[in-house]
C-alpha positions in Angstrom: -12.7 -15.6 1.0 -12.0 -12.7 -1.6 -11.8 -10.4 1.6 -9.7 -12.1 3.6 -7.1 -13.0 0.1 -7.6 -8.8 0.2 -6.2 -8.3 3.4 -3.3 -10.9 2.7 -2.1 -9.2 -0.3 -2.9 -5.7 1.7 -0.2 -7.2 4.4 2.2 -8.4 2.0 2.9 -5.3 0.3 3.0 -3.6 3.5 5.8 -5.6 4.9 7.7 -4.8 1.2 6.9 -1.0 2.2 8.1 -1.5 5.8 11.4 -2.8 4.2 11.8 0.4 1.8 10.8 3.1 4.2 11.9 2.5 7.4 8.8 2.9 9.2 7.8 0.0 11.1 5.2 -2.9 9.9 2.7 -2.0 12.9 3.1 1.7 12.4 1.9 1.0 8.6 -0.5 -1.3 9.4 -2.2 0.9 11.8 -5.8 2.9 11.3 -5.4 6.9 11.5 -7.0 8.1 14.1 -9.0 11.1 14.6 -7.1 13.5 16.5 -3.8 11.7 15.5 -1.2 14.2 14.1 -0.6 12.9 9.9 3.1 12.2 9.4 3.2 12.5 5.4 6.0 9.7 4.9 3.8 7.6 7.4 0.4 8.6 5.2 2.4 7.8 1.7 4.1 4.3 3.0 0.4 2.9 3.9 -1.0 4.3 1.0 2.0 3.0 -0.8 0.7 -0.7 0.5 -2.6 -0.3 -0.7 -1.7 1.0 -4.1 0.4 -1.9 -4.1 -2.3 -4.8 -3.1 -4.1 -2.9 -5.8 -1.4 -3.2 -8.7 0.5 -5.5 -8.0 -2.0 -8.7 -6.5 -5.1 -7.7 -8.9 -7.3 -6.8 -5.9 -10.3 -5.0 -6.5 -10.9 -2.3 -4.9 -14.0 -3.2 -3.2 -12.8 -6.3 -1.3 -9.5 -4.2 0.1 -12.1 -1.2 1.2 -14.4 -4.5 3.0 -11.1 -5.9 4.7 -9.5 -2.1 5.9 -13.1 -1.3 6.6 -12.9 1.6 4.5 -15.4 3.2 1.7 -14.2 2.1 -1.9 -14.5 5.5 -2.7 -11.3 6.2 -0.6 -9.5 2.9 -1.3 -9.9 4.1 -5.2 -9.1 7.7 -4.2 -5.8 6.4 -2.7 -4.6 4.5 -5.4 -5.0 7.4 -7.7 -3.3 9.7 -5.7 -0.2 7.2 -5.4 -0.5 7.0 -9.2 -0.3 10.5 -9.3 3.1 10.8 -7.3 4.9 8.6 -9.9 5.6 11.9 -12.3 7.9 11.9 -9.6 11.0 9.7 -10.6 12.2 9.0 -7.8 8.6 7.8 -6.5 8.5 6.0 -9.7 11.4 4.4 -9.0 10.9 3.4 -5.4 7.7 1.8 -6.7 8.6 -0.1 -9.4 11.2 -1.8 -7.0 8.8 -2.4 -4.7 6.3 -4.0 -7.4 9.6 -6.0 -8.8 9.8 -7.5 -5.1 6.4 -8.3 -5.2 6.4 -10.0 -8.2 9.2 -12.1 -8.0 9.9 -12.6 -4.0 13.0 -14.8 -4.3 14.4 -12.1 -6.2 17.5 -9.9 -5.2 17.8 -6.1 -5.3 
């Protein structure tokens, strides 16, 4: 149950991210692959949506890492690396709309 409500909030904020970076939902939702060339706005919007399942729906950690089929250890080591990039205002920013939306759905930016 908890993995599966992990996963939901995992593809809610990714469909907020899709909206904000112009990447498409699939592309977001989609496992790196080994071998697979890393396109750094690509890497930061799916990060972004796990950061975001993180901070924004109180998931823990562990039950995103079970539902992406990642180690927690990475899942944690994403989030802080997204928490890093808001010394960046205009990360900051971008974020903290996205949470906003999050938050409050029917609201208008």
């Amino acid at each position: 149950m908890q993995v599966a409500a992990a996963e939901a909030a995992w593809r809610t904020a990714a469909q907020t991210v899709a909206r904000f970076s112009g990447y498409p939902l699939d592309r977001i939702l989609e496992a790196r692959r080994p071998g697979k060339p890393r396109i750094a706005g690509l890497a930061f919007a799916q990060s972004a949506a796990i950061y975001l399942a993180v901070t924004v729906f109180d998931t823990r950690q562990y039950y995103l890492a079970l539902a992406l089929g990642r180690p927690r250890r990475r899942i944690h080591a994403i989030c802080h690396a997204v928490e890093d990039r808001r010394d960046c205002p205009e990360i900051d920013r971008l974020l903290g709309t996205m949470e906003r939306v999050l938050s409050c759905p029917e609201a208008t930016l």
